[in-house]
FIFI-410175 format. One record per residue (C-alpha): residue number from 1; chain; x, y, z. Coordinates in steps of 0.2 Angstrom, whole numbers, m for minus. Example, Ala and Ser with C-alpha at 12.3 -4.5 7.8 and 13.67 -1.06 7.14 Angstrom:
1,A,62,m22,39;
2,A,68,m5,36;
***
This chain:
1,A,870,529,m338;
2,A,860,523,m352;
3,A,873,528,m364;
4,A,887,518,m357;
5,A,875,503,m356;
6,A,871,505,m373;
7,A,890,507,m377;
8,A,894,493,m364;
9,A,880,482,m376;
10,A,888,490,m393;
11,A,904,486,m391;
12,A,902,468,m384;
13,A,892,465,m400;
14,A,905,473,m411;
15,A,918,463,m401;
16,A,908,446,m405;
17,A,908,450,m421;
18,A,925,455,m422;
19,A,933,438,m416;
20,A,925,428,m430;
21,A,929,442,m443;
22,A,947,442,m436;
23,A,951,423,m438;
24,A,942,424,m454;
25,A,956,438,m459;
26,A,970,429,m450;
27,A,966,416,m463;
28,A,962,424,m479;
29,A,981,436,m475;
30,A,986,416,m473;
31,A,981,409,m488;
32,A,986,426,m498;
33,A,1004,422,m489;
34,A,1004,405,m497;
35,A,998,409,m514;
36,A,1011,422,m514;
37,A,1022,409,m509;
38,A,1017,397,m524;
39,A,1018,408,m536;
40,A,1036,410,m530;
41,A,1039,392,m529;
42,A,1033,390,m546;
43,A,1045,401,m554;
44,A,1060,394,m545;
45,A,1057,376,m550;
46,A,1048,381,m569;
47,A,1065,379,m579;
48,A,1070,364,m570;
49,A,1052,355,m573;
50,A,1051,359,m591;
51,A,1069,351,m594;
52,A,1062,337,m587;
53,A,1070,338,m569;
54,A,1065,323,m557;
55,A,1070,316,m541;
56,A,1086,320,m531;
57,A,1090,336,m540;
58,A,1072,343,m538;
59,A,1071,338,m521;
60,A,1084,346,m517;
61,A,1081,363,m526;
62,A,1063,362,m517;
63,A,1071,358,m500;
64,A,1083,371,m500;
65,A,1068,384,m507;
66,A,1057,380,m491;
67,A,1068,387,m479;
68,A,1065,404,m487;
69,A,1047,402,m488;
70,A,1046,394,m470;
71,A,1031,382,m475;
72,A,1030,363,m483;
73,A,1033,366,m500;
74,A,1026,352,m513;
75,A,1030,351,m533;
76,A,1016,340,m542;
77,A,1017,332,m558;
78,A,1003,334,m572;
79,A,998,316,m568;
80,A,996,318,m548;
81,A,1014,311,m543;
82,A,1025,322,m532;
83,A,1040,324,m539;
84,A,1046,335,m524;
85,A,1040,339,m506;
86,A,1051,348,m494;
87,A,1045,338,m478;
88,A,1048,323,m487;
89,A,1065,314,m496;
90,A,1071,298,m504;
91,A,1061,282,m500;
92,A,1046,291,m490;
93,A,1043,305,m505;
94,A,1042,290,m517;
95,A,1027,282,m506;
96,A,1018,296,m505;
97,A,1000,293,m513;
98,A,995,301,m529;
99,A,990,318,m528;
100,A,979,319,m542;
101,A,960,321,m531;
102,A,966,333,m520;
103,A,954,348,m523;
104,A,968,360,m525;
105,A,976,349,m537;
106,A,963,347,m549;
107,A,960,366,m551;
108,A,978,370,m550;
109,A,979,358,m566;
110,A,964,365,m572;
111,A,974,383,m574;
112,A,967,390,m558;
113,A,974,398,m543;
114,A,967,387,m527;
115,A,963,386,m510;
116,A,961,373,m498;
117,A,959,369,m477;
118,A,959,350,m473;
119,A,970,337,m463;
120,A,985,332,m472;
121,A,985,312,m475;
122,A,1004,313,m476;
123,A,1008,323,m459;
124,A,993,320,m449;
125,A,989,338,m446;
126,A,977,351,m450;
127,A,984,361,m465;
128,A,979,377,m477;
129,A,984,372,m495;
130,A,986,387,m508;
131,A,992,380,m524;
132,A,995,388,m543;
133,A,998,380,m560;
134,A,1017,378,m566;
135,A,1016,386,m585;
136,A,1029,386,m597;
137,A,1021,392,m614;
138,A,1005,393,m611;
139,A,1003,373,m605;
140,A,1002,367,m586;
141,A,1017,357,m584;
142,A,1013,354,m564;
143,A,1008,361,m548;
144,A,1017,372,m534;
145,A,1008,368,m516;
146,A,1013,378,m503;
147,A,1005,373,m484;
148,A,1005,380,m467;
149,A,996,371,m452;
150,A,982,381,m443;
151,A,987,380,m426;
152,A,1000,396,m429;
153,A,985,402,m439;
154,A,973,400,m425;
155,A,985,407,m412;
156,A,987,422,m424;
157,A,969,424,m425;
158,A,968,425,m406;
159,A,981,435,m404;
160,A,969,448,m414;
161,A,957,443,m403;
162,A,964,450,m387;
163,A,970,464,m395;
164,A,954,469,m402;
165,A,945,465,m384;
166,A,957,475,m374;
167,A,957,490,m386;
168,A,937,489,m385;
169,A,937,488,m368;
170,A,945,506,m367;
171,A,935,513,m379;
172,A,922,507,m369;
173,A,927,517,m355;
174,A,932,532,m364;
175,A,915,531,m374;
176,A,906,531,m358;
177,A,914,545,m350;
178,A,911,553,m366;
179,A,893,548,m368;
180,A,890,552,m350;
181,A,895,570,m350;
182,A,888,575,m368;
183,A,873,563,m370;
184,A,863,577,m362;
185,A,868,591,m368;
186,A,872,586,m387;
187,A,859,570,m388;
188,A,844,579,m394;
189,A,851,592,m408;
190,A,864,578,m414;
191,A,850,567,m416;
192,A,838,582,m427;
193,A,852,585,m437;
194,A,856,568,m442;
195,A,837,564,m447;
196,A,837,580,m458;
197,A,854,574,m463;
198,A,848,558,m469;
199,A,833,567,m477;
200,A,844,576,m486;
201,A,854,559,m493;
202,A,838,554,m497;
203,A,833,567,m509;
204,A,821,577,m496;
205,A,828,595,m500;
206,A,814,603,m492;
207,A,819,597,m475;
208,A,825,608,m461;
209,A,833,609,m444;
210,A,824,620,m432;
211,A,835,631,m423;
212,A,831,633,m405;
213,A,852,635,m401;
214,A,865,649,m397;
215,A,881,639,m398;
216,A,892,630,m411;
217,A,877,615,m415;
218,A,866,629,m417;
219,A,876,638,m429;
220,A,880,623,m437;
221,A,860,619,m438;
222,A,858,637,m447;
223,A,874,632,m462;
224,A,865,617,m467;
225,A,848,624,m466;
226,A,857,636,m477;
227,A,867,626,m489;
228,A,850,616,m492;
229,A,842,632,m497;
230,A,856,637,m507;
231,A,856,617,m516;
232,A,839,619,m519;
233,A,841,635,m528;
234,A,854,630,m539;
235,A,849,613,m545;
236,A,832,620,m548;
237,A,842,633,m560;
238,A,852,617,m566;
239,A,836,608,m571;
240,A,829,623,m580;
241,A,847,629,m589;
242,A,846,611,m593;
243,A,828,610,m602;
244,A,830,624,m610;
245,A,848,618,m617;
246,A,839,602,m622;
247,A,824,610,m628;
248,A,836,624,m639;
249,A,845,608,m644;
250,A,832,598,m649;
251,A,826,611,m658;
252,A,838,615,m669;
253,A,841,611,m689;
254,A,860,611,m688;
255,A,870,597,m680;
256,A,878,598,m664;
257,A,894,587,m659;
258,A,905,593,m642;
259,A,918,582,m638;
260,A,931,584,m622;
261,A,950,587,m620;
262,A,951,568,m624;
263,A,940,566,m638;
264,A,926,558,m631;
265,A,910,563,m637;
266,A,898,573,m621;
267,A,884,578,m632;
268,A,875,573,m651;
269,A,859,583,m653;
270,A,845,572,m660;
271,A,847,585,m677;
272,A,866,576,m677;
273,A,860,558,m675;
274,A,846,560,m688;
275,A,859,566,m699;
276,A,873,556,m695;
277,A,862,539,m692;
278,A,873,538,m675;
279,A,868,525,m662;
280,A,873,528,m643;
281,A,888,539,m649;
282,A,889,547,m629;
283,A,905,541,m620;
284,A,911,535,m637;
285,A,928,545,m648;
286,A,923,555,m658;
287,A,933,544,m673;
288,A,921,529,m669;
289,A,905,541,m672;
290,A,912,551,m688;
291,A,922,541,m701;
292,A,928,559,m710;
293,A,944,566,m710;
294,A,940,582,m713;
295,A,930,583,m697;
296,A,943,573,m686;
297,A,957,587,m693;
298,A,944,601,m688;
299,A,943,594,m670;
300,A,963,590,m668;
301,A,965,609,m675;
302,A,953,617,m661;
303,A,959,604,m649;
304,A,977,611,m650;
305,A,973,628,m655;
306,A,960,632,m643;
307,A,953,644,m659;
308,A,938,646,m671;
309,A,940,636,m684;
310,A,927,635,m701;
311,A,928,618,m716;
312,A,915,613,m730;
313,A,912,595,m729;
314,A,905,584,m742;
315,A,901,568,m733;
316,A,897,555,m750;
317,A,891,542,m739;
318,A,877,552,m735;
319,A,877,563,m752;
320,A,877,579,m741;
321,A,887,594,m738;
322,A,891,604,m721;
323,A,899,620,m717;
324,A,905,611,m701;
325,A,913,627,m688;
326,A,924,622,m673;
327,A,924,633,m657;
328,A,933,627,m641;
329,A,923,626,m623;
330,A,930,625,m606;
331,A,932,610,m599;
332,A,932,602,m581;
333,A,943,609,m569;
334,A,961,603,m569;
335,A,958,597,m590;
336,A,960,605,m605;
337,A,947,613,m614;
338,A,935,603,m627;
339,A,929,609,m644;
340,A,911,612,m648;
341,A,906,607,m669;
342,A,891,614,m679;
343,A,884,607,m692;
344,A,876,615,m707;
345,A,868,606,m720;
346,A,873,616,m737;
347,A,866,601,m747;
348,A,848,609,m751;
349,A,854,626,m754;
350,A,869,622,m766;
351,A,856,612,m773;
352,A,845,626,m775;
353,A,859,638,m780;
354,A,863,625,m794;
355,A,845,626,m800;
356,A,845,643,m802;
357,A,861,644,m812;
358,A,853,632,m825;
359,A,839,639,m824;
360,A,844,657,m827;
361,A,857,650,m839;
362,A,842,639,m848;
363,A,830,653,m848;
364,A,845,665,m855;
365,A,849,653,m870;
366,A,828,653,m872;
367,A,824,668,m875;
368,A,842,675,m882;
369,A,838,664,m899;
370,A,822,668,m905;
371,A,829,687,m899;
372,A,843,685,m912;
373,A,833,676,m925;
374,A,819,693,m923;
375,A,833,704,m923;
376,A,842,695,m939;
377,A,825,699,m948;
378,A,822,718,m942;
379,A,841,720,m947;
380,A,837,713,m967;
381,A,820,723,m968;
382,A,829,736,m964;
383,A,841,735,m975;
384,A,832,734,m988;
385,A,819,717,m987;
386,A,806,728,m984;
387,A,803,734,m1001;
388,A,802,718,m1007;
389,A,785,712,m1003;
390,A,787,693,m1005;
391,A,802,693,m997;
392,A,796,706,m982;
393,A,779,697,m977;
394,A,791,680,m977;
395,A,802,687,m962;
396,A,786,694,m955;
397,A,783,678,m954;
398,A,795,672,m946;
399,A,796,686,m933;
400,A,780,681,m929;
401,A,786,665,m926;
402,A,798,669,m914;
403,A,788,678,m906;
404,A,774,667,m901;
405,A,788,656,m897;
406,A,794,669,m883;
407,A,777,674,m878;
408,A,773,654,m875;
409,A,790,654,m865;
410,A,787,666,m855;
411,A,769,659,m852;
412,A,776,644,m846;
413,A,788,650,m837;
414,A,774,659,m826;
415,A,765,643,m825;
416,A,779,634,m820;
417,A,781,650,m807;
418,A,763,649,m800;
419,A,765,630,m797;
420,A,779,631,m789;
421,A,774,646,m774;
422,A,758,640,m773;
423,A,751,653,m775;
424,A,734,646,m782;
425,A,729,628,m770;
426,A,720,616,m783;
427,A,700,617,m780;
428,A,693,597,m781;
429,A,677,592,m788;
430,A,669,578,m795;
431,A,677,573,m810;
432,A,676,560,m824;
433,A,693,556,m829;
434,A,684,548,m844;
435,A,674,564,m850;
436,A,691,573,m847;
437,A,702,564,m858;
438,A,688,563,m870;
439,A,686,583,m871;
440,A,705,585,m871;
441,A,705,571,m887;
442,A,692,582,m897;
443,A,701,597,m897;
444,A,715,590,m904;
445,A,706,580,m917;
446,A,710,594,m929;
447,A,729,595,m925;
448,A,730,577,m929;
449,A,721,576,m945;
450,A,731,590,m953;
451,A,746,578,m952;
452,A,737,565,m954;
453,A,738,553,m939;
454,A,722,544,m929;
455,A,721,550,m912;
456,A,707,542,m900;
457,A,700,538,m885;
458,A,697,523,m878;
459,A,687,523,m858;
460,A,688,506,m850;
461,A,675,511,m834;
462,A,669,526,m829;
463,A,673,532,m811;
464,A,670,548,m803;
465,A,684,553,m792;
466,A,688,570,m782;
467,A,701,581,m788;
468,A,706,597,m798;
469,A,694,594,m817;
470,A,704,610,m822;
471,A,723,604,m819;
472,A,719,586,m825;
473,A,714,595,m843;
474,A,730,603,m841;
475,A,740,588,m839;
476,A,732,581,m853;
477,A,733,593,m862;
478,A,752,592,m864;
479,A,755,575,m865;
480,A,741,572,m881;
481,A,751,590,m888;
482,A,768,580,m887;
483,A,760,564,m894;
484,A,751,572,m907;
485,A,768,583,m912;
486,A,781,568,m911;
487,A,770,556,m919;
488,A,775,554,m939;
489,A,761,555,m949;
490,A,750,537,m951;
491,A,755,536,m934;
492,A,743,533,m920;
493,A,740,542,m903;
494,A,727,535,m889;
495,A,721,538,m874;
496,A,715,527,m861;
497,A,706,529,m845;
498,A,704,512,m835;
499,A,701,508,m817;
500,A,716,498,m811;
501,A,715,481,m795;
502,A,722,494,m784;
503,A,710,506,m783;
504,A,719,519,m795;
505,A,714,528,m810;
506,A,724,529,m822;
507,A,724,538,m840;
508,A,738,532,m852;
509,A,743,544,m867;
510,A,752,530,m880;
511,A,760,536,m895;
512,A,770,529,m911;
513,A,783,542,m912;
514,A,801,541,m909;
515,A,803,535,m892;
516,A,815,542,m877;
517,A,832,533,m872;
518,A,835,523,m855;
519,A,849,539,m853;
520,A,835,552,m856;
521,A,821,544,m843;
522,A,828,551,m828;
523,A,826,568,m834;
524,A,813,571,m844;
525,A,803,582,m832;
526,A,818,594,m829;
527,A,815,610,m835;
528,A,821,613,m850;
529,A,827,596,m855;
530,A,824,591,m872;
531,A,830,574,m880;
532,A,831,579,m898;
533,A,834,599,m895;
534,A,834,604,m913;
535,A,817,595,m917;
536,A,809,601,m900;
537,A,814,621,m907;
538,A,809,614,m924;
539,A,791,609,m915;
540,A,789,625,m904;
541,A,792,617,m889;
542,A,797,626,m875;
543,A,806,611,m866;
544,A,795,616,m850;
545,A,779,606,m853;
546,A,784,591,m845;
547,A,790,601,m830;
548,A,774,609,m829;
549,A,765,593,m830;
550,A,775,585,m815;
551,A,770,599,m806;
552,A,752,599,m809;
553,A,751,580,m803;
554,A,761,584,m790;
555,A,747,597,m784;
556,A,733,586,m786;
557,A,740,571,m781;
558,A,745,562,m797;
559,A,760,552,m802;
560,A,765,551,m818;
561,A,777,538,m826;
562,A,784,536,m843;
563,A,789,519,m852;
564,A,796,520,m868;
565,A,811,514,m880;
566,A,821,522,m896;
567,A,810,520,m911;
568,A,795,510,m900;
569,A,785,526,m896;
570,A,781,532,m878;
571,A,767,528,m863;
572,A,764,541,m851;
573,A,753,536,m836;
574,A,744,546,m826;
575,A,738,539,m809;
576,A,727,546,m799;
577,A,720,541,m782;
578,A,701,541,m781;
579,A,700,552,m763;
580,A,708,566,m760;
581,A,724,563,m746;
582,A,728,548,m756;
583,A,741,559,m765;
584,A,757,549,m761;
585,A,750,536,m761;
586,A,748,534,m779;
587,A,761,519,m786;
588,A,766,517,m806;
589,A,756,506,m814;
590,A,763,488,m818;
591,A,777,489,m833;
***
C-alpha cells in the first residue's frame, strides 16, 4: 500500500510539473513554427524588397503568402514602417503605427533572430511574434514578422495536458499493481544493488553486494560483484602498464612521436618536447608540431604502408641530426592503424666521428713528416753522407730534430689523452697566482734573452686562491712559450696577475708578435690548428698546446680568452674563480 501511495504522490508531482513544462513546449514548438515561418516569408519577399517593391504589389505577394503559412504575416521596413501586413490592406495598412519599438523589431534589425509574446496594438489580441532580418548582401534591408494568437496555443498546451494526465493516471494504476505485488519481494535487494550501484558510479570499487539470494537478483548480485573484481583488477594493471610506460618514457634519450590513422599526435615523450621545444603538441597534427618534410613523408609512408620504415634527418633549425625510424601500431577498433616515430639524436656522435677523422688524419700528417724528413737523412748517410763528417753530424742533426719534434708530439698527444678521460682529477691547494706566473717568467728568462726580447712580470695584488698550483704552471707555461717564440726580437712579452671588481683572478700573457686574424680566433684551441703552419713547424710547435691549455683551465675551472689583431700582438687571459665550484662561472674579462 505504501508503494501505490508513493506512486499515487509521484505521479501527481510529475503530472504538476508536467502541465507547466507542456505549455511551456507547446510554445517554444510555437515560436520555432513562426521563426520557420519567417525565415520563409523572408525569402519570398527578399527580391521584391531589394528592387524596391512597395505598397499594392507587396501587399499582395504578402497576402497571398499568408494563406500558406496560416498566420498574420508582416513585412517591416529598415525605418519601422510596414510596408506589408496580411491582416491589413489599402487605407488601414497605411495607418498603422510605426513599427520601429517593437522589441522584435529592433533585434530583427539589429541582425538577430527574435522572439516576442504581448497584445497586438493593431488586432487587440494576445499574440507570439517571431521575427528574422531580410538580408540581401550582407545588409538588413527589413524585417519578416510572422504572429500567431495564444489562445490556439493555450488550447494546444492543454490539449497535452489532458493527454499527459490520463496517461499518468494509467501508469498509476499499473505502477500500483506493479508496486504491490513486487515491492516485497524485490524492494530490499533492488534497493542494496542500487546503493552499491551508485558506489560504484562514484568511484567506490571496493563496494560489494552481499548475496544472501538463489534466484535471478541473486545471480545478478554475484555478475556485478564479479565484474567489480574483474574492474578493479584491470585498471589496477592499467595504472601500472601506464607508469611504467610513462616512466620508460620519460626515461628515454631518444624522441618519441605516435600519431593516429588521422595524424593527430597521441603521445610526445618529454625527451621529444625538450628536443623539439614543442608546446601542447597532444590532440594537435603532427604537421603543426614538426615543420619537416622528411618526417611528414616518413609518416604518410608507414601510414599507407603499414611497414618499417628508416630516414636520416638533419633538422638546421635546431643544427641536429636524427635517424628518425617509422613503425605502425594498431589503432582503435573500427580505425586504421597509427605509426609510432623514434627519434635518434646522431648530432654528437657524427660529431665525434668527425673528430676523430681529423684527428687521425691531423695526427697522420704529424708524425708522417718528420718520418719522411728522418728517413730522407738515413737514406743520404747511407748512401754515402756518412763518410763525410761535416756533412754526416749536420743530418744527425737534423734527425735529432725531428725526433724531438715526434717525441714532443707524441707527449702531447698523451697529455692531451689524460685530460681528456680524466684520468688524473686536478688536486687544489693554496695557491698565489702571482708567485706562479712569476716562477713560470724566470724559467723562461733565458729563452728570451737569447733572442733578445724583455719578458717580465708585473703582480698588481696578491691573492691566494684554491686550485690546481701544478696545472696553472702548465697553462702558463705554454702561453709565455708561444709569446716568447712569436715575439720578434726587441719585442716584449709580460705577464700580469691582478684582481679584477668581480672577484676574479686573472693573469694576462701580452705579447708584441704577429697577432691572429678575426677568421683564426674561433679556432685557435682546436687541435692541431695553426694560423701560420710553416712558422709553427719552423718553431717546433706541435699545433696542440693551445688545446691542451683549454683543457687544463677547463679542469680547474678557468676560462681563457684571447684578444688580439694582425700585426698588433696577442692577450691571452686567464681567469680564475677564487673558490673552487665557481668554475663556470668565470666570465672573460672586459675587452
Amino acid at each position: 500500500m505504501t508503494a501505490v501511495v508513493a506512486t499515487a504522490v509521484v505521479l501527481t508531482v510529475l503530472l504538476l510539473l508536467a502541465g507547466p513544462r507542456l505549455e511551456r513546449r507547446a510554445r517554444d514548438d510555437a515560436f520555432t513554427s513562426l521563426t520557420a515561418e519567417a525565415r520563409l516569408m523572408a525569402r519570398v519577399v527578399e527580391d521584391a524588397l531589394a528592387h524596391g517593391a512597395q505598397g499594392g504589389a507587396l501587399d499582395s505577394q504578402v497576402d497571398a503568402a499568408a494563406r500558406e503559412v496560416d498566420a498574420r504575416v508582416t513585412i517591416i521596413g529598415t525605418d519601422g514602417r510596414v510596408l506589408a501586413d496580411s491582416s491589413l490592406s489599402g487605407a488601414e495598412l497605411l495607418a498603422v503605427e510605426n513599427h520601429g519599438g517593437r522589441a522584435e523589431v529592433v533585434d530583427a534589425l539589429a541582425g538577430r533572430v527574435a522572439r516576442a509574446e504581448r497584445e497586438s496594438a493593431t488586432l487587440g489580441v494576445r499574440q507570439l511574434y517571431a521575427a528574422v532580418p531580410i538580408q540581401r548582401d550582407g545588409r538588413v534591408i527589413g524585417v519578416a514578422r510572422v504572429s500567431r494568437g495564444v489562445e490556439r496555443i493555450e488550447e494546444q498546451g492543454r490539449q497535452l495536458w489532458r493527454s499527459a494526465a490520463l496517461a499518468g493516471l494509467v501508469a498509476l494504476v499499473a505502477t500500483g499493481l506493479v508496486s504491490l505485488l513486487l515491492s516485497v519481494w524485490l524492494g530490499r535487494s533492488l534497493a542494496e544493488i542500487m546503493e552499491t550501484a551508485r558506489q560504484f558510479a562514484s568511484g567506490n570499487l571496493t563496494a560489494r553486494i552481499r548475496v544472501d539470494r538463489e534466484d535471478e537478483l541473486g545471480e545478478l548480485a554475484r555478475i556485478i560483484n564479479h565484474s567489480a573484481d574483474e574492474l578493479q583488477r584491470r585498471l589496477a594493471e592499467i595504472a601500472r602498464d601506464r607508469g611504467r610506460t610513462d616512466a620508460i618514457l620519460s626515461a628515454m634519450d631518444d624522441g618519441v612521436l605516435a600519431v593516429d590513422h588521422s595524424g593527430s599526435v597521441t603521445l610526445a615523450n618529454p625527451s621529444l618536447a625538450r628536443t623539439m621545444a614543442l608546446s601542447s603538441p597532444l590532440g594537435r597534427h603532427y604537421l603543426e608540431t614538426i615543420r619537416q618534410p622528411e618526417v611528414g613523408a616518413l609518416v604518410e609512408d608507414v601510414l599507407r604502408t603499414g611497414e618499417r620504415r628508416s630516414v636520416e634527418v638533419e633538422i638546421l633549425a635546431l643544427r641536429r641530426s636524427f635517424t628518425i625510424t617509422g613503425v605502425p601500431f594498431p589503432g582503435v577498433e573500427g580505425a586504421s592503424h597509427g605509426a609510432v616515430l623514434t627519434f635518434n639524436d646522431t648530432t654528437e656522435r657524427e660529431r665525434l666521428d668527425a673528430m676523430r677523422r681529423d684527428f687521425v688524419a691531423n695526427a697522420s700528417h704529424e708524425l708522417r713528416t718528420p718520418l719522411t724528413s728522418i728517413r730522407g737523412f738515413v737514406e743520404a748517410l747511407e748512401d754515402g753522407a756518412k763518410d763525410e763528417p761535416g756533412t754526416a753530424e749536420r743530418f744527425l742533426a737534423k734527425i735529432r730534430t725531428h725526433a724531438d719534434r715526434m717525441a714532443a708530439l707524441v707527449l702531447d698527444l698523451l697529455e692531451l689523452s689524460r685530460l681528456e678521460s680524466g684520468a688524473r682529477v686536478p688536486e687544489p691547494d693554496a695557491t698565489v697566482p702571482g708567485e706562479v706566473a712569476a716562477d713560470v717568467v724566470a724559467s723562461f728568462a733565458e729563452q728570451a734573452a737569447r733572442k733578445p726580447l724583455e719578458l717580465r712580470h708585473e703582480a698588481r695584488g696578491a691573492v691566494t686562491l684554491v686550485t690546481d698550483r701544478e696545472r696553472l704552471r702548465r697553462i702558463l707555461e705554454n702561453l709565455v712559450d708561444n709569446a716568447v717564440k712569436y715575439t720578434p726580437a726587441g719585442g716584449h712579452v709580460v705577464v700580469t696577475t691582478r684582481t679584477g671588481p668581480d672577484g676574479l683572478v686573472r693573469i694576462e700573457v701580452r705579447d708584441d708578435g704577429p697577432g691572429i686574424g678575426a677568421e683564426h680566433r674561433a679556432r685557435i684551441f682546436e687541435r692541431f690548428y695553426r694560423v701560420d703552419k710553416a712558422r709553427s713547424r719552423e718553431l717546433g710547435g706541435t699545433g696542440l698546446g693551445l688545446a691542451i691549455v683549454k683543457h687544463l683551465a677547463e679542469s680547474i675551472g678557468a676560462v681563457v680568452t684571447l684578444e688580439s689583431e694582425s700585426g698588433k700582438g696577442s692577450a691571452f687571459t686567464v681567469s680564475l674563480p677564487t673558490r673552487p665550484g665557481a668554475a663556470r662561472a668565470a666570465s672573460p674579462p672586459p675587452a
